[in-house]
C-alpha positions as CSV (number, residue, x, y, z in Angstrom):
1,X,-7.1,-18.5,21.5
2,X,-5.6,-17.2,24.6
3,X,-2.7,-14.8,25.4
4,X,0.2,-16.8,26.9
5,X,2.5,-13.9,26.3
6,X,3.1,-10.5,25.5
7,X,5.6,-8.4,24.2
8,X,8.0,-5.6,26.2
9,X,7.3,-2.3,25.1
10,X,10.5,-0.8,26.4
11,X,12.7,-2.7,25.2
12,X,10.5,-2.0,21.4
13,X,11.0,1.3,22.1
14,X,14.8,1.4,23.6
15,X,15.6,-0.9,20.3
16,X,13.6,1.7,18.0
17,X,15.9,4.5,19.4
18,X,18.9,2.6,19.0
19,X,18.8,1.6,15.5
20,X,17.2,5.2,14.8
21,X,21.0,6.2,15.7
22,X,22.7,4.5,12.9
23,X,22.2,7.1,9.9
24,X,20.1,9.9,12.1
25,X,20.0,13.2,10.5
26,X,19.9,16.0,12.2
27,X,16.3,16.9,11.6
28,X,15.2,13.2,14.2
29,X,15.1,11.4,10.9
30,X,17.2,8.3,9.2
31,X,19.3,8.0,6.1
32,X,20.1,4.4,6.2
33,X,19.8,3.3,2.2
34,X,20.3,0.5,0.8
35,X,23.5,-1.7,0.8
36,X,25.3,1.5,2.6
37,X,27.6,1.2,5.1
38,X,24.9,2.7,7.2
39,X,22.4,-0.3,6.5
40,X,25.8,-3.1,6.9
41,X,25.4,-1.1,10.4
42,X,22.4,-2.2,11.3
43,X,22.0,-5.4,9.5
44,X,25.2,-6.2,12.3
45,X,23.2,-5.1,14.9
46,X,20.6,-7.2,14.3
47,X,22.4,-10.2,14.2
48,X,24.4,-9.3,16.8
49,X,21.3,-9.3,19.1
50,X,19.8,-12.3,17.4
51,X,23.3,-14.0,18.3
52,X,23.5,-12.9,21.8
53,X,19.7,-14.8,22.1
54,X,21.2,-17.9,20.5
55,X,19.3,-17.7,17.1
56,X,20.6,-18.8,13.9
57,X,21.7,-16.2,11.7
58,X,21.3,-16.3,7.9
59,X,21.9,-14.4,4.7
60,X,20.6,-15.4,1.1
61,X,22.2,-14.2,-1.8
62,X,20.5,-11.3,-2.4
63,X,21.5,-10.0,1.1
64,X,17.9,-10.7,3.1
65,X,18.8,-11.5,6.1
66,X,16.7,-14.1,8.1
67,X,16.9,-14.9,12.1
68,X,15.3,-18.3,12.9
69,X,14.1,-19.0,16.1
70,X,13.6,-23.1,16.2
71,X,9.8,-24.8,16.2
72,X,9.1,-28.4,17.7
73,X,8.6,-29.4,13.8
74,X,12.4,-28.3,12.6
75,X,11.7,-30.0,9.1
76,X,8.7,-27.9,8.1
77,X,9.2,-24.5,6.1
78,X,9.2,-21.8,8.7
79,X,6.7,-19.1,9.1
80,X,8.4,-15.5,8.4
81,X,7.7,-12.0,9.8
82,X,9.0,-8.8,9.0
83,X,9.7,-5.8,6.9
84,X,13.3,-3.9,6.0
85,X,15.6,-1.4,7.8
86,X,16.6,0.6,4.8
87,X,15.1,4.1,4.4
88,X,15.2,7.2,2.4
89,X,17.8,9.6,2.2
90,X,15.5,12.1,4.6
91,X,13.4,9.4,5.8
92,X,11.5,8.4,9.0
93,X,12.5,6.1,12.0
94,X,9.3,3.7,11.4
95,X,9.2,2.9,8.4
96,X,10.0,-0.4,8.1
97,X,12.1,-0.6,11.6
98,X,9.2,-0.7,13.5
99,X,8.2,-3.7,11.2
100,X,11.9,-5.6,11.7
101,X,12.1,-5.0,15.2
102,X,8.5,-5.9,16.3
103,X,9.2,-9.2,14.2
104,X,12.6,-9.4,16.2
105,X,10.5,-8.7,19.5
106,X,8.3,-11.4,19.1
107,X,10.9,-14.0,18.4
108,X,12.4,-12.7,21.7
109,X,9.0,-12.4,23.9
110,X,8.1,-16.2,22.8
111,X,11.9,-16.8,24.4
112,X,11.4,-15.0,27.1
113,X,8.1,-16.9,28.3
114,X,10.2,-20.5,27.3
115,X,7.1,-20.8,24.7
116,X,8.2,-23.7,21.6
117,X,6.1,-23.1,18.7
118,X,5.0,-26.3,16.6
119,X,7.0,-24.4,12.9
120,X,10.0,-22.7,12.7
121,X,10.1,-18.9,13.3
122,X,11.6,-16.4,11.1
123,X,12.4,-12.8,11.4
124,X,13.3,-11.3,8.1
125,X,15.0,-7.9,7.3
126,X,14.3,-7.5,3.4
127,X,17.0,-6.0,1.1
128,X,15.9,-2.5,-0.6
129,X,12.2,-2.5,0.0
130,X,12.7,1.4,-0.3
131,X,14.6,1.4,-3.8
132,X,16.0,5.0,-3.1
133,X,19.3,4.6,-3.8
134,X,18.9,1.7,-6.4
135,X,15.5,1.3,-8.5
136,X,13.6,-0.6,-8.4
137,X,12.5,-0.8,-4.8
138,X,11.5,-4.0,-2.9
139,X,14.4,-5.5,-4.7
140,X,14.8,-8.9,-2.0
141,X,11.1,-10.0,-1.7
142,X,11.2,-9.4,-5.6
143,X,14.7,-12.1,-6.1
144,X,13.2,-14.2,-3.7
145,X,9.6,-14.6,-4.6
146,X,11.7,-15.1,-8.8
147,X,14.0,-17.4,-7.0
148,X,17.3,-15.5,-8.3
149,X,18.7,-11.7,-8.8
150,X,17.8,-10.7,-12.2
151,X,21.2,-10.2,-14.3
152,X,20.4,-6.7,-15.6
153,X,20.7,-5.6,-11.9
154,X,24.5,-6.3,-12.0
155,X,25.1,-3.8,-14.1
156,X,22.9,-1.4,-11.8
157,X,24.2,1.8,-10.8
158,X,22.5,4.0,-7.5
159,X,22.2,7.7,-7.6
160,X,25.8,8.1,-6.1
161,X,27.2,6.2,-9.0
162,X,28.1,2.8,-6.5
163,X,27.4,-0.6,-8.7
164,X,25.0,-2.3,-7.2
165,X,26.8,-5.5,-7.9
166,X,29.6,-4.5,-5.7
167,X,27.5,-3.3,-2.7
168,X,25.9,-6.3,-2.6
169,X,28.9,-8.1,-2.5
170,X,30.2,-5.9,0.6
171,X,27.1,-6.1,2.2
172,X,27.3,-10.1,2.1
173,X,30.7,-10.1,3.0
174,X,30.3,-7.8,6.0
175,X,28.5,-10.3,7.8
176,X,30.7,-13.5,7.2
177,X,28.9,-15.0,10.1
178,X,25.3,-15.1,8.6
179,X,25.0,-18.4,7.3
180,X,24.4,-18.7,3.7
181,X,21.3,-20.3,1.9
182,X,19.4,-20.3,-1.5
183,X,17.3,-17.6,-2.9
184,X,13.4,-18.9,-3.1
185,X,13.3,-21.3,0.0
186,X,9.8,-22.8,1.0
187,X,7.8,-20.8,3.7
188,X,4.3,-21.6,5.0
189,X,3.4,-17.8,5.4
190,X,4.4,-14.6,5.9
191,X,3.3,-11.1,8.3
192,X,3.9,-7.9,8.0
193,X,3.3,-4.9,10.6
194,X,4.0,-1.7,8.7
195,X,3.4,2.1,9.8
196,X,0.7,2.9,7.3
197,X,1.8,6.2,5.4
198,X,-1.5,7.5,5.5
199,X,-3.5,9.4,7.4
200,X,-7.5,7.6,8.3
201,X,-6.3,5.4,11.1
202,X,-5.1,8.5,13.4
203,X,-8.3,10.6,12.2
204,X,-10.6,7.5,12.8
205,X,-8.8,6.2,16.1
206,X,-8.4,2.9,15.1
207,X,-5.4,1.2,16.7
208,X,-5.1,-1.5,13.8
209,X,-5.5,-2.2,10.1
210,X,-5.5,-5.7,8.9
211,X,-4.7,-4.9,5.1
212,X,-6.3,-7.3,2.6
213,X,-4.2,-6.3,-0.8
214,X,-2.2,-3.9,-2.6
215,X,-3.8,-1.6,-5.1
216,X,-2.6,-2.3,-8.8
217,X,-0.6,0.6,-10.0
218,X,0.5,1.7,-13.4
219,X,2.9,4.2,-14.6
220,X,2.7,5.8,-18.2
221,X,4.9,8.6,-19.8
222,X,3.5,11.0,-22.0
223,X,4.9,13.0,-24.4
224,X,2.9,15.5,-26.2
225,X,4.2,17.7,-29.1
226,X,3.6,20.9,-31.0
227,X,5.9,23.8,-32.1
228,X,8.5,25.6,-30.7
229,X,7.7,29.5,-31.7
230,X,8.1,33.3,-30.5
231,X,6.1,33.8,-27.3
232,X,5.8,38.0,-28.2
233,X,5.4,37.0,-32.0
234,X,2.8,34.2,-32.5
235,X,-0.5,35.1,-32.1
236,X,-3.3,32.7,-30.6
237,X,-4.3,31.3,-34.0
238,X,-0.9,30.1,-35.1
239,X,0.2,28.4,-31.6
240,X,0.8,25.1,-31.4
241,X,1.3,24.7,-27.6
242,X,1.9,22.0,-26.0
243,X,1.9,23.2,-22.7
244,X,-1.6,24.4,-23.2
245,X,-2.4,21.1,-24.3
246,X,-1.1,19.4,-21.4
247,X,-2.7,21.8,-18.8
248,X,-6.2,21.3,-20.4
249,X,-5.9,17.4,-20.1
250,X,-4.9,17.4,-16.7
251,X,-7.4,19.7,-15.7
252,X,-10.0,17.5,-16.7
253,X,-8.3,14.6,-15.7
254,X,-7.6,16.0,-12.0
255,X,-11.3,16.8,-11.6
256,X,-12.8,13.3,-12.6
257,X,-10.5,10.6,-11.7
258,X,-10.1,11.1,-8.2
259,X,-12.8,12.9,-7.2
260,X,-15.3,10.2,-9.1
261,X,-13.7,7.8,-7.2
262,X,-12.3,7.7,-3.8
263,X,-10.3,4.5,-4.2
264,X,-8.7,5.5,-7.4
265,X,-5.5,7.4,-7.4
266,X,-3.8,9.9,-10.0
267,X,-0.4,11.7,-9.5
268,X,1.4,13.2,-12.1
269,X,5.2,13.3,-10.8
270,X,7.5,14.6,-13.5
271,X,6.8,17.2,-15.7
272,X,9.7,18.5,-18.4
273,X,9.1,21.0,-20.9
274,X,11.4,21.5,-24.1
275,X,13.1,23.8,-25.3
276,X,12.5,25.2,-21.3
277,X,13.0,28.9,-22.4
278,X,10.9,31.7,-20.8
279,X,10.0,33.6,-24.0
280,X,9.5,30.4,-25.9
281,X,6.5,28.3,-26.6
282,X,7.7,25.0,-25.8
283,X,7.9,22.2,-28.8
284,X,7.6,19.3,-26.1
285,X,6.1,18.4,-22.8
286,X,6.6,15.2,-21.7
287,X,5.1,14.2,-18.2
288,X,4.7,11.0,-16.0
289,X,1.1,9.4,-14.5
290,X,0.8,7.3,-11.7
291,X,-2.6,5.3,-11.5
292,X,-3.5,2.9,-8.8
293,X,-6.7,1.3,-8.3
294,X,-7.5,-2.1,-6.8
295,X,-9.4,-3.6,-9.4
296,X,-7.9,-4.5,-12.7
297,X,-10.8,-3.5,-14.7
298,X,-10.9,0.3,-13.2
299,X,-7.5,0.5,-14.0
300,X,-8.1,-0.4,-17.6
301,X,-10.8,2.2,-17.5
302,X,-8.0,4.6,-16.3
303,X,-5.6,4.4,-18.3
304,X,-7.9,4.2,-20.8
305,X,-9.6,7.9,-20.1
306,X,-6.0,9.1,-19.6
307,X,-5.1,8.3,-22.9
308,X,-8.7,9.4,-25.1
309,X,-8.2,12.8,-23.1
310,X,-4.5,13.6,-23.5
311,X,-5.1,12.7,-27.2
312,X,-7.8,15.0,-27.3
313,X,-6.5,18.3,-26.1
314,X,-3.6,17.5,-27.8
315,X,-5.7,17.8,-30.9
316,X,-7.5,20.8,-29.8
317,X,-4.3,22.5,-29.6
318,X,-2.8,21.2,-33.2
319,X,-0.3,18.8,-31.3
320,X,0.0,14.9,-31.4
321,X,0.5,12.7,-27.6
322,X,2.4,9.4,-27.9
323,X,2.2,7.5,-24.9
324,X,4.0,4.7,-23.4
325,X,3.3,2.4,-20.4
326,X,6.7,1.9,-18.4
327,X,5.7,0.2,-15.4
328,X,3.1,-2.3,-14.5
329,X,2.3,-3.3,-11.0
330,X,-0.8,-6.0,-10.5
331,X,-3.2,-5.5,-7.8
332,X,-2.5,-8.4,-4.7
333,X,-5.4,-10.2,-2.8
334,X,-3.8,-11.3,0.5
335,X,-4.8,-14.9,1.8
336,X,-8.4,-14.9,3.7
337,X,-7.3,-17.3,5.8
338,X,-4.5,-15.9,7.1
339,X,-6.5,-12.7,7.3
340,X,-8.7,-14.7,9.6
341,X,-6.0,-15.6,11.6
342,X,-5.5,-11.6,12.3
343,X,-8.9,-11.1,12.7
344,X,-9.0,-13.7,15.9
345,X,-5.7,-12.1,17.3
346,X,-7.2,-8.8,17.1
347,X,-10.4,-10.4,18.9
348,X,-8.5,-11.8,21.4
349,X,-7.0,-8.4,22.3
350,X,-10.0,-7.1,21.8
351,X,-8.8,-4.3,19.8
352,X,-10.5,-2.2,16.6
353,X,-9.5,-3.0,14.0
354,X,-10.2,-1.8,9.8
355,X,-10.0,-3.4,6.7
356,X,-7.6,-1.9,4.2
357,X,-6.0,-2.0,1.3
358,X,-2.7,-0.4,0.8
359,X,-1.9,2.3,-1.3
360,X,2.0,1.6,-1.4
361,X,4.4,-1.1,-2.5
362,X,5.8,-3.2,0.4
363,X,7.7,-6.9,0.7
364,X,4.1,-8.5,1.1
365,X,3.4,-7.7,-1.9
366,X,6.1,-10.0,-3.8
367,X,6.1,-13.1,-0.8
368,X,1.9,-12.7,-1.2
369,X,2.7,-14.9,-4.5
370,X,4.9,-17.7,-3.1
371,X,2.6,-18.1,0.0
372,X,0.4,-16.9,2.5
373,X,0.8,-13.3,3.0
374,X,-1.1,-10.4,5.0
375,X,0.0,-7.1,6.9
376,X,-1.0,-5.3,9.8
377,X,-1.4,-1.3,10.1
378,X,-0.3,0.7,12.7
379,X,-1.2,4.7,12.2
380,X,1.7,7.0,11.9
381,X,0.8,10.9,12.5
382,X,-0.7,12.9,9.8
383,X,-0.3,10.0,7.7
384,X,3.0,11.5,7.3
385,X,6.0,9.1,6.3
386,X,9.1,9.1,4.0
387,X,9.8,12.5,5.7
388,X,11.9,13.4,8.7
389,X,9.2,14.2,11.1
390,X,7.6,10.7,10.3
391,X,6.1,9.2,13.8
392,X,4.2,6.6,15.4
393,X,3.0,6.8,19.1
394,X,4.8,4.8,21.5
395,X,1.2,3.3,22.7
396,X,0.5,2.2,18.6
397,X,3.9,0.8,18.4
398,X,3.7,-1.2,21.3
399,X,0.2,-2.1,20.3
400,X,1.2,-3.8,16.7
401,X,4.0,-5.4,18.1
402,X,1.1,-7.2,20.4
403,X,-0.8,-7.6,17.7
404,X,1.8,-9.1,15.7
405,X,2.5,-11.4,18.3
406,X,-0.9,-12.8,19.0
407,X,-1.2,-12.8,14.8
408,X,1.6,-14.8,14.5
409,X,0.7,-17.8,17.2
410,X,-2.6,-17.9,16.0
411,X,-1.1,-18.3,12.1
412,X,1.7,-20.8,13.1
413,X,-1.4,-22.6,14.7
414,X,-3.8,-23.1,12.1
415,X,-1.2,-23.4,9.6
416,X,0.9,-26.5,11.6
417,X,-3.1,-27.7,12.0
418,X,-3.9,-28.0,8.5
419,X,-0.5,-29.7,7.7
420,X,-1.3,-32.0,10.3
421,X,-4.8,-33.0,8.8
């Protein structure tokens, strides 16, 4: 393959700094969430731009929002690229802009150099990938990869009470000149370029990662119970603690999991002790685990352990656990050859690159299982994201736009070539 154009970096940046405006904090960071009128802000912008260029402009109804750029072959599905500009409510001005607007820069670099691509090219900005204001997160890959909005969402309220029905219907009607279409249409493939929320391509000083899956992931909520008693009156031999239960467990299981395993993860987020009163040995804890792993089998094996150990101590300590899984995420394998298509680009460019797998949910995920997916990694510093301070060098940003680029030609290529054959 060779390089017939290239992105502009400036105008990245400039467009980066622009859409960093609408919901900036104080702090340098963003809090654009979902379906707010901060994210209506931007969605407008970005069709406003895409307008101004001549592209189509298009809305399903889950909100998504999808600029086409035409391809020589109108009537085949169109290749898609991009990522979502909502963000947490103290979150970063990457996450997930640097993926929309690299997608949008593409679209505009191939105008620029009068280059017609065989497929049709879509830039897509997904609908509450981050799922802070309403759960669950990566809410418009999930309807379109189902092919329609699930009705329990309709009754959905966010954290600052607003129905999610009725945001959703603002946030359509907000943008009445975004044609509509259906939920679920055919697409031959789909990239992603991503900051990558953790730290080993900074320390390593590898421009890219070319990210092969998502890591399966599995929540499960324990509840362990025992006695509520006199802290100054019980004596050792009468307790039945809970809380000394709990912290036994995770004291084992914070030693092995992780450290027997550098691609397993273990995080226990929520931790809620009952009655809660300082001279009182609690009758209750009940706490959350997170496990991810990419193989199904490991996380069996997980969950598993968690489980015999928890039960266990809780034993030891006179106390019974009761456990319940309330979330299930399935590990992704991201198409090879699509991953070889990125592999090329990144040869072309000559630039390093590392294999990866992510350790976070994103919009791949879901499209990975209506067709071709893969993403691309660019490092953020410290790893550091869904914070304030998040940020990605101006060189890195530049660079995955590039890459995405060259990624997408050579995808759009092989992908029109195979069609053909």
């Amino acid at each position: 393959m060779t390089l017939e154009v290239t992105t502009n970096a400036q105008r990245l940046l400039q467009r980066l700094d622009d859409f960093a405006r609408i919901g900036g904090t104080p702090a340098g960071g963003v809090d654009r969430q979902a379906l707010s009128e901060e994210d209506r802000q931007s969605r407008r912008l970005l069709a406003e731009l895409a307008r101004a260029r001549g592209f189509r402009v298009f809305q399903d109804p889950m909100a998504n929002l999808f600029i086409r750029r035409e391809g020589r072959l109108a009537d085949r599905p169109p290749f898609v690229i991009g990522s979502h500009l909502d963000s947490q409510p103290t979150g970063g001005r990457f996450d997930g802009a640097l993926g929309t607007l690299s997608a949008f820069e593409v679209i505009e670099s191939l105008e620029d150099a009068g280059l017609e691509t065989d497929l049709p090219l879509e830039v897509v900005a997904w609908t509450n990938e981050e799922g802070s204001r309403f759960a669950p997160g990566t809410m418009g890959s999930m309807a379109f990869a189902a092919g329609a909005i699930p009705g329990a969402w309709s009754d959905l309220r966010g954290r600052d009470g607003a129905l999610f029905a009725a945001e959703l219907k603002g946030t359509l009607d907000a943008l009445p000149e975004a044609e509509m279409r259906p939920l679920g249409f055919r697409i031959s493939g789909y990239l992603e370029l991503h900051i990558e929320q953790g730290p080993s391509l900074e320390r390593e000083g590898i421009p890219i990662g070319i990210v092969h899956g998502v890591q399966g992931t599995r929540w499960l909520e324990i509840t362990i119970t025992g006695q509520a008693a006199h802290a100054g009156t019980t004596v050792l031999g009468f307790r039945r603690d809970p809380m000394a239960a709990a912290v036994a467990a995770l004291d084992i299981l914070f030693k092995s999991i992780m450290p027997g395993d550098e691609r397993a993860r273990f995080t226990v987020g929520r931790f809620a002790v009952e009655p809660g009163s300082v001279n009182a040995i609690p009758g209750s804890v009940i706490l959350t685990v997170d496990l991810r792993h990419p193989e199904p089998s490991v996380i069996d094996a997980l969950e598993a352990k968690v489980r015999s150990t928890c039960k266990t101590a809780a034993g030891a300590h006179g106390c019974d656990a009761v456990f319940r899984r309330f979330f299930e995420m399935p590990s992704a394998t991201f198409s090879q050859d699509l991953l070889d298509c990125l592999g090329r680009a990144a040869a072309t460019l000559r630039l390093p690159v590392k294999r990866m797998i992510s350790g976070a949910f994103h919009d791949a995920l879901f499209v990975n299982r209506v067709a071709p997916a893969a993403m691309i990694f660019v490092p953020c510093r410290d790893g550091l994201s869904h914070n304030e301070a998040e940020y990605v060098e101006p060189a890195d940003a530049a660079t995955g736009a590039q890459m995405l680029l060259a990624s997408t030609l050579e995808a759009m290529r092989a992908i029109a070539s195979a069609e053909s054959s």
